[in-house]
N, C-alpha and C positions, 0 to 999 in steps of 0.2 A: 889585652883584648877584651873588650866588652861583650857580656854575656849576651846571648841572643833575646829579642825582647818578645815577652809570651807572645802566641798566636790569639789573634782577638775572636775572644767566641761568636759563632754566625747567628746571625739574626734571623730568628724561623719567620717565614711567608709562607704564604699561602699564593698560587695564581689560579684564577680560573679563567680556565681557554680551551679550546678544542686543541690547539696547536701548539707543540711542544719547542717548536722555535719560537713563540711568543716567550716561554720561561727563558728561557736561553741567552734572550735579547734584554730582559730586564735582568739576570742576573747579571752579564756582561756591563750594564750600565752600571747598575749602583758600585760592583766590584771596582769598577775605573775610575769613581769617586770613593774609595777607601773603606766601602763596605762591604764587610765580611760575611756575607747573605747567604743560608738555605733554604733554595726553593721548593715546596712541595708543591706538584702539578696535579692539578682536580679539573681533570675533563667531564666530569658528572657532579651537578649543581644537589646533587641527592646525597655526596658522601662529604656535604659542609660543613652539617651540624655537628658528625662524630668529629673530625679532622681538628674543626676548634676548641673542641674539648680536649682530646687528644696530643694534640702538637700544641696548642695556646701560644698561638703568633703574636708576635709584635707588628704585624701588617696582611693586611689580605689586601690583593691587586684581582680587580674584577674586569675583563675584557668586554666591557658594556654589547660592544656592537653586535654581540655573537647571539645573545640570544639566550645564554645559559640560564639568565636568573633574572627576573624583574627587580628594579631598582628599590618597589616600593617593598620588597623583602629585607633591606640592607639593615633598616633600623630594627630588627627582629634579632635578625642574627648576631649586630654587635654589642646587644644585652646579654647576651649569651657569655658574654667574656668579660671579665671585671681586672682592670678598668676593659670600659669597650676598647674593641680593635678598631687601630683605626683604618678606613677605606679610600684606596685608590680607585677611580674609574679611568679606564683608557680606552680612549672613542676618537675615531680620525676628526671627532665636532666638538673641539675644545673650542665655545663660544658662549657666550653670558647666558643664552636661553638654556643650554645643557646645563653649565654647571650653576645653573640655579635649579635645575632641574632633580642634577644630584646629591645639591646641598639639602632640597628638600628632604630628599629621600634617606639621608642619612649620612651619605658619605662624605669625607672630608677633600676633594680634588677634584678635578676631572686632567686628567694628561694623556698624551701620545707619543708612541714610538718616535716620533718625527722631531722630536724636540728633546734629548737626551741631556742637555745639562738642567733643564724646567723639570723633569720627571728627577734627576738626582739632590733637587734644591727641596721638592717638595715631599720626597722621601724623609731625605736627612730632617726637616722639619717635622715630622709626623711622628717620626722615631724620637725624638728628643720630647717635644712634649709627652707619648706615652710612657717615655719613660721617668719623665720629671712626676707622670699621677701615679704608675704606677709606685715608685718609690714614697710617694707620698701617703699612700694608702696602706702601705705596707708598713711605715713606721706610727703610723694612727693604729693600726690593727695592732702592731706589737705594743704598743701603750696601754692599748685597753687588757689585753691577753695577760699586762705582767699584773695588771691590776686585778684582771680575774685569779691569776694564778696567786699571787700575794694572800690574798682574802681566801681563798682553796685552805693556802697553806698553814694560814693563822687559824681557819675552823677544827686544822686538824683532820682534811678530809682523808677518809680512805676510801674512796670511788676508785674504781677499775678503769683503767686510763689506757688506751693504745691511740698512738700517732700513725698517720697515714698519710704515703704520699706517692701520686701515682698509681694508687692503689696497690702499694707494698705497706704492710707494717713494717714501721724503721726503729719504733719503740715501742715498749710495753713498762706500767709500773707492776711493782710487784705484788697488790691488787689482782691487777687482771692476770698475772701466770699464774697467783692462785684462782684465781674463780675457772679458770681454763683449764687446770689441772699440769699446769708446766712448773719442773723445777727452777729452770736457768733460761734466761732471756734469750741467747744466742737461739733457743728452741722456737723462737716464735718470729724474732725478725728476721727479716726478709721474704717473709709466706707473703703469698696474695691473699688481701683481705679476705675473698669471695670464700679461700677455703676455710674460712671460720665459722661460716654458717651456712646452713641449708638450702638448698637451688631456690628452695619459694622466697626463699628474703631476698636473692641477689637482687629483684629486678627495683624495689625499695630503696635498697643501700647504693646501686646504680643513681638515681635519681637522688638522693639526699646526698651526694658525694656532689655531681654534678653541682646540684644549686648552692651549698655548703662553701665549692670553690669559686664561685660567681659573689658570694655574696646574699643571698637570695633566700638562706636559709635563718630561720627563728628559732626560739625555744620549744620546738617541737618535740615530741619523743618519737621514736623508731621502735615499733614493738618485733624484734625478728627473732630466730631460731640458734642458736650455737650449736655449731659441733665440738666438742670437747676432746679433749687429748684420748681420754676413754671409749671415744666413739657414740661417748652418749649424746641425747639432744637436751636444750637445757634453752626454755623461754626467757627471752631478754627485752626489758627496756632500757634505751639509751639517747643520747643527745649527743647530738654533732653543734662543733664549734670550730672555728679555722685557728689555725697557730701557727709558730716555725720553729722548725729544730731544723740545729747548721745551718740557719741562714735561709732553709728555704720553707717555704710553705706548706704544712699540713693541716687534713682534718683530723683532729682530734676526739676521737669516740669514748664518751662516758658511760658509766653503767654507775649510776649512783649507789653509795653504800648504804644500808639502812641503818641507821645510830639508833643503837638499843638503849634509850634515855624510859624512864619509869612510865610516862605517859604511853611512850610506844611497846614496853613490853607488857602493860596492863592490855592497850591494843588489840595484840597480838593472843595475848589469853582467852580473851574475848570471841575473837574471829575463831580460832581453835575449839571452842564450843560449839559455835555455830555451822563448824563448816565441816562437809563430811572427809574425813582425811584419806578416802579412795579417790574422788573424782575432783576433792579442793572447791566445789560448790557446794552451795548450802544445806544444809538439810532440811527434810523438806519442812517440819513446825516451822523453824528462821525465814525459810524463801517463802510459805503463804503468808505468813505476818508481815512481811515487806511488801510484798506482792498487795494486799491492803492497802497497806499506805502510799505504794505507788498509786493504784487505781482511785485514791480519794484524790488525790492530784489531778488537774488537768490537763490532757496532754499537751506538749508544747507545741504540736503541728502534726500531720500528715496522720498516719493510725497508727494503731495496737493490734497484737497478736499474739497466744499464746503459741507457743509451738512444742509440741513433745514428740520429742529425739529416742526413737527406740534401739538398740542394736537388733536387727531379725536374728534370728535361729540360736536367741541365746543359750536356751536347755540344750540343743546341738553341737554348741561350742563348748559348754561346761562338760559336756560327756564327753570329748576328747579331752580335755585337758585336767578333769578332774573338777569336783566341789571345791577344792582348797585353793583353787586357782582362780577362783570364779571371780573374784573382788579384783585381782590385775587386769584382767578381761574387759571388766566394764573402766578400769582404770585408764589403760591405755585408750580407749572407745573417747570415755572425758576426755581427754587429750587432747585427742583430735579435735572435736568440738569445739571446746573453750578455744583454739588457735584461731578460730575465724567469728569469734563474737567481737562484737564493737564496745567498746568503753562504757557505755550505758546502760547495757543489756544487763540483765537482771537474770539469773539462772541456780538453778538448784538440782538435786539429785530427787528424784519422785518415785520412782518407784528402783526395784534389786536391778534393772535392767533398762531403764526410760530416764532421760532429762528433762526440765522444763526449763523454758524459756521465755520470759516478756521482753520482746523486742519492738522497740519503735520503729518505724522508717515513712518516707516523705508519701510510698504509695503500694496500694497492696503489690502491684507487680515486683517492688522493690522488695517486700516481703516474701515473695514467691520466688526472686529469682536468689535471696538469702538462702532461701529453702535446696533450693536446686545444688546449690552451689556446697553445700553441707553435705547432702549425699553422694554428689560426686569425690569430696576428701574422703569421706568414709569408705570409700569404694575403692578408692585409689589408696589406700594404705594398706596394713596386716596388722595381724594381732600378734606377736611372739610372746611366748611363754614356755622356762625351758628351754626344750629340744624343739620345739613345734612352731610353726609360724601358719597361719591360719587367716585367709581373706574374709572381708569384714562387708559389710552392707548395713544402712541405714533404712529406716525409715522417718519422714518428717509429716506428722495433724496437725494442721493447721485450726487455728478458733480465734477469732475475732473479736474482737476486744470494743466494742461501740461506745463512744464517746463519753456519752449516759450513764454507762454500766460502773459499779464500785464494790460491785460484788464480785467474786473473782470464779464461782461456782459454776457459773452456766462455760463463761469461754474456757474453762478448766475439761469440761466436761464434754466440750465440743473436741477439742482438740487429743484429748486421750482417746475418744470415739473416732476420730481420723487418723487417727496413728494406729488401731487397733482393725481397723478396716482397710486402711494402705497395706497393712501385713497380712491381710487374709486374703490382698491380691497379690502377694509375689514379694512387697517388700522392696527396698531400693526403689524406693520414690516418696514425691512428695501427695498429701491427698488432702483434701479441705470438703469439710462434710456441708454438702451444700443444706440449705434452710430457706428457699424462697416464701415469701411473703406469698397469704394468697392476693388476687384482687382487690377486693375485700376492705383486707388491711390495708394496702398497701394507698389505696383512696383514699381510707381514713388518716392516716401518716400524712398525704401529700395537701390534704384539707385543713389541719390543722396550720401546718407548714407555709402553704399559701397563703393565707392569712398573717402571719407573722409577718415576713417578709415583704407584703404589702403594705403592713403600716411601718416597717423597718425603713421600705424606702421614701413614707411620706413625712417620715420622724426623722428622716435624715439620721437613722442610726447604724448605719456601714463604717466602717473605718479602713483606712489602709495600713499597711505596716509594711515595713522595707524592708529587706535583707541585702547586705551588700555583697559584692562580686569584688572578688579579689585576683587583683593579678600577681602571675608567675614569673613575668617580664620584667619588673620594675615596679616604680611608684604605684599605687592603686590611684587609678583612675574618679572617682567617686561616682560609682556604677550603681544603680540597686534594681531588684526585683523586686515590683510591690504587689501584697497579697490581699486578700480583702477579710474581713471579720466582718459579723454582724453581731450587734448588741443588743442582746432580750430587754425586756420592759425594767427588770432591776438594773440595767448597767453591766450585765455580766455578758464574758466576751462566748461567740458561738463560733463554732471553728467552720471552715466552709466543707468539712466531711459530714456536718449535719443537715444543712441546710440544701446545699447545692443539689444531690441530686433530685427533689423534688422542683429546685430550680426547672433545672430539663426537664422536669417531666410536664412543668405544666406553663410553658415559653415567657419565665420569667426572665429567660438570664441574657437579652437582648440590652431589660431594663437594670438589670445589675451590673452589667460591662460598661455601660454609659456614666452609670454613675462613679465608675470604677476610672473609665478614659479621665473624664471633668476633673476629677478628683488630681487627679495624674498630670493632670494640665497646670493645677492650681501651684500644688507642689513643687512643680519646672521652673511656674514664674516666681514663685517667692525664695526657693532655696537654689537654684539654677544650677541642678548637679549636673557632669558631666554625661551622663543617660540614666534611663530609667525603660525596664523591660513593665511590658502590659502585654498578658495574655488575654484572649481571646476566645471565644465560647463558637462552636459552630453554627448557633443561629444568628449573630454577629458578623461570621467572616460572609453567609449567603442573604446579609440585609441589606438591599439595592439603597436603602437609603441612607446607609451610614455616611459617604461620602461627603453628599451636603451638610449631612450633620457634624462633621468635622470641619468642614471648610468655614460654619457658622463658629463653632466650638474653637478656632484657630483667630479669628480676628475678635472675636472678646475678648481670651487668654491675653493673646499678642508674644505668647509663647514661642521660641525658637522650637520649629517640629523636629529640628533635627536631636533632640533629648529624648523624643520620645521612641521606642522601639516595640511595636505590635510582632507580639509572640502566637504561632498559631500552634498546635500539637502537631507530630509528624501522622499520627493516628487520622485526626479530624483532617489535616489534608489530603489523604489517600482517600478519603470517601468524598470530600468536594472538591477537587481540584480546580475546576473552573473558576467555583466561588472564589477560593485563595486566591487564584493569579489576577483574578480581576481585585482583589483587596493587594495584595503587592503592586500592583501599576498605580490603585489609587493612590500607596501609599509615596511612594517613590516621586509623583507630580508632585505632592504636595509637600514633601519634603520628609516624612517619616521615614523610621527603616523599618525593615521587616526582617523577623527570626524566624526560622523552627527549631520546637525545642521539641524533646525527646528524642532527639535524631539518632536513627541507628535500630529503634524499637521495632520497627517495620520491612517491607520489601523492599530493593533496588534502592537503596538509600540516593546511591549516583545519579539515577536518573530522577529523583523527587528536585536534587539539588540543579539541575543540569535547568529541570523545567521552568524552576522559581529563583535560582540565583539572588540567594538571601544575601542580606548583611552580614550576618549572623547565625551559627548553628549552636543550638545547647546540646550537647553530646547527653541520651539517654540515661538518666539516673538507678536503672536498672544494672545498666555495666559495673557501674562503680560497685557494687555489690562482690567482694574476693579478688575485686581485681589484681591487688598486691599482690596475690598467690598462684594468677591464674593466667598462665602464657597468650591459652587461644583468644582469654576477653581483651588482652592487651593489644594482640596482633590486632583484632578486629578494632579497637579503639583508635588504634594507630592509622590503620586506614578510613575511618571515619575522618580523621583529621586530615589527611591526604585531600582527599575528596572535596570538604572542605575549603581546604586552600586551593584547589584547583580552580573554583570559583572567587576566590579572594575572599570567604567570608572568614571573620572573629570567629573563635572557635569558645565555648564554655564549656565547660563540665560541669553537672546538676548534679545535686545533695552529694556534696563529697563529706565525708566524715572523720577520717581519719587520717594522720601524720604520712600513713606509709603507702595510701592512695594516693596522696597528693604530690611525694614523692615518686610515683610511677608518672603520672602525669606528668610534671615537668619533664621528664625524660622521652616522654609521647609527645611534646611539642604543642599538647594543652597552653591557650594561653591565661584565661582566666576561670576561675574555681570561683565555684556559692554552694552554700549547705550550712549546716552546725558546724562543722570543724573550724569554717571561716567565722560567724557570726549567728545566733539565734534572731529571727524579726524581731525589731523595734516597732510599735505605733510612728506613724508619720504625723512631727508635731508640725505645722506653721507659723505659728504664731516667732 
């Protein structure tokens, strides 16, 4: 008697339909052509995105006619899966006009109920080829993997190594049970990953998991939290890589080891000097000495600011816990802090009880909502010492750092003056000591300025610089945002935080966006990238005669408009609205797109979009400020991009800067990222 022949594993689908005898009917059909199919049934086109990640079909069937999901969605969603999934459409109108209609769109068919061996032929076709890529892909990845692993092996690495699948650890090297404090493996596999680190890293390690299993993931690091077998917490950086153990696919998480070779432990002697061994920031000789040399620097974009981070009610806190306690007090306080500084930032210990901080960001509100965002963690933690646990408050003074400035005295001095007066209102905020200009001055500033800039623009001395936009979807589109510089009489570049607001003040920036657009135009016809953002000044968006001057500016170039994309602020639209929607109609005849960027900064975000139904939204660069860390900005980012899409606009995210932001985003349905993390501006060459 012959052994019974295995049971053929089912093929995960996916259907969406309102109607659960639509599942019924295509499982019945493939099953009677010899396929062994389970159907998962998705009456809600909102529970897609998890369900593909989740279950990772080898087919999704889409009941076009119903309504659930626009077509032009399809190619969204099956980047989302690597290889893509392939798409059935069943529509009663299998006819050339449709299914070109959904080839466009992305999907691979169009079939009907009505025709049940044509839907089984084109199944079995669809299943065969993803399975010929996906197997294809799978021994390319194992090729590269042994080659990564070979070379590991030969350096002799000892990095801390856990595999992940499903989001179970399936392994751990003996690395990571020590750095986790586990004797024996069996202790650690099978845990969910999530319980190895702290709720603020899940939503990071969510998103780096996701793109990681797509594909979509680089040599980024993931800076998150460990919990320890001890219950302690313990700051990590790590890189995700995909691999396979038994045959199936994992993320592979590193924690690089540090090789104590002679260079590195002179290094590290060195830093041990410098650094105060309570808070692991500098002290404070080390951080002004640097703090120097940073400021002789020029900044690379956007401002400067000093910030000094006080704990309140220190002497209150040291009288419960005692003087001898007082250095873990401010310790744990460091802690918290340094968890949400960005890679660049610069920080040292300043005074028994106060941090400082030189932070760049693209704009002061990005600075401010830094700030915010600091006291809220301070707020939100404790202090334990001993037997005592003890709620904690922050204060954050702000001092401004001008462009000019290389002295580090005045913004030093500003900023412990706003921290020293935040505390003598209450403490648990942030406070920036205002310094307006009188009249006066501010004439003379805008006199000199004006002049400059006049002959800047008759010297033809502006320049543009690009930064690129990078997508989370797939190949990078070659997208850029271009900025403007102006060059003084020696050749040296001027950033536009010096220049510009005297721009506005005295209605030059009409003639700067012009030569900003032209410029913009120049660079479309010679290098012909895929788009190019140009923002927009609001005495531009309300100049009736821009039009013509683009329609003239349009047949000299001979420029395709469709590269171009006029960016307005969501700020400056809330105060013209009119002006705007009349510059979106213009732009739209004439073939331009139109953005708003900052989106989300302001009121009623829905109904701004509702009114102007952009191309394009840049998601508020404010947000991204702790977002990794921070449930309610996610929520809100989330639905920004909702909203968004409801109008079918690109969604971008502004100055993203870091690995584990960028990994939230992908997970937010973000489709393409600009900032430092991505690229610093280049000048835009032609030639």
């Amino acid at each position: 008697m012959k052994p019974a022949a295995p049971e053929a594993v089912p093929v995960p689908m996916l259907v969406l339909t309102r109607l659960q005898d639509h599942v019924e009917a295509i499982n019945q059909t493939l099953r009677r052509a010899g396929h062994a199919v389970h159907c998962t049934w998705l009456p809600d086109a909102r529970d897609l995105v998890d369900a593909l990640i989740q279950i990772n079909p080898e087919l999704l069937v889409v009941f076009a006619d119903e309504g659930l999901l626009p077509l032009e969605a399809l190619g969204e969603l099956r980047a989302r899966t690597q290889p893509p999934v392939p798409v059935l459409v069943v529509s009663q109108d299998v006819s050339e006009a449709s299914m070109t209609t959904a080839l466009r769109a992305g999907a691979q068919e169009v079939v009907s109920l009505a025709n049940p061996e044509r839907l089984q032929l084109v199944c079995a076709r669809e299943l065969r080829a993803f399975r010929l890529e996906r197997a294809l892909n799978s021994t390319l990845s194992s090729a590269r993997e042994y080659q990564r692993e070979l070379a590991a092996f030969m350096q002799g690495s000892a990095d801390a190594i856990a595999q992940v699948a499903d989001g179970i650890v399936v392994d751990a090297n003996p690395a990571w049970l020590e750095l986790y404090g586990y004797s024996e493996a069996d202790a650690i596999r099978g845990q969910p990953l999530m319980d190895l680190f702290d709720a603020e890293s899940h939503a990071a390690l969510k998103g780096g998991l996701a793109a990681c299993l797509t594909g979509k993931w680089s040599d980024h690091r993931l800076r998150v939290t460990a919990q320890l077998a001890d219950g302690t917490h313990l700051p990590l950086e790590m890189t995700l890589s995909q691999g396979e153990f038994d045959g199936e696919p994992v993320v592979r998480f590193v924690v690089p080891s540090r090789r104590h070779d002679e260079d590195e432990i002179q290094r590290r002697l060195a830093d041990a000097v410098r650094t105060d061994p309570a808070t692991g920031l500098l002290h404070r000789r080390y951080f002004v000495e640097q703090l120097r040399a940073r400021l002789a620097e020029p900044v690379k974009g956007g401002v400067r600011y000093l910030a000094s981070i006080r704990l309140d009610r220190l002497d209150q806190l040291v009288g419960q816990v005692g003087p001898l306690n007082a250095e873990e007090l401010v310790a744990q306080f460091a802690t918290v802090v340094r968890a949400e500084s960005a890679p660049g930032d610069l920080a040292g210990r300043f005074t028994s009880g106060s941090l400082m901080f030189l932070i760049e960001r693209g704009t002061q509100r990005d600075v401010e909502a830094w700030a915010e965002h600091i006291v809220r963690k301070v707020h939100g933690s404790t202090l334990k010492v001993e037997s005592r646990t003890l709620p904690a408050t922050a204060t954050v003074g702000l001092g401004v750092v001008p462009a000019s400035v290389q002295d580090p005295a005045g913004p030093v001095a500003d900023a412990v003056e706003a921290a020293r007066k935040g505390t003598e209102k209450g403490g648990n905020q942030v406070y920036t000591v205002g310094r307006a200009d009188s009249d006066t001055r501010v004439q003379a500033y805008d006199k000199i300025w004006v002049r400059h800039i006049k002959a800047a623009l008759m010297e033809n001395r502006f320049r543009l610089v690009q930064q690129p936009i990078a997508s989370l979807l797939g190949e990078d589109k070659g997208m850029f945002d271009v900025l403007v510089r102006m060059l003084d009489e020696q050749g040296k570049e001027v950033l536009p935080s010096e220049f510009i607001p005297a721009a506005e003040r005295n209605d030059l920036m009409k003639n700067i966006d012009r030569w900003v657009i032209g410029a913009s135009m120049s660079f479309c016809a010679a290098r012909k990238p895929a788009g190019i953002f140009v923002r927009l000044s609001k005495d531009t968006v309300n100049d009736k005669s821009l039009p013509i001057w683009l329609s003239n500016q349009l047949k000299a170039s001979r420029v395709d408009p469709s590269r171009l994309c006029f960016q307005v602020g969501q700020d400056v639209i809330e105060q013209h609205l009119d002006g705007a929607r009349e510059l979106r109609d213009h732009c739209k005849r004439q073939g331009f797109r139109f953005a708003i960027e900052h989106f989300g900064g302001g009121a009623d975000p829905q109904q701004l979009v509702g009114h102007l139904k952009p191309d394009v939204v840049k998601i508020d660069g404010t947000l991204m400020q702790g977002l990794a860390s921070n449930n309610v900005l996610q929520q809100k980012v989330k639905g920004l991009v909702q909203v968004a899409k409801g109008v079918g606009a690109q969604t971008i995210a502004e100055r993203v800067e870091d690995a584990n932001t960028m990994a939230v985003l992908w997970q937010l349905g973000i489709e393409f990222i600009q900032g430092y993390f991505v690229h610093k501006p280049e000048e835009v060459v032609l030639g």
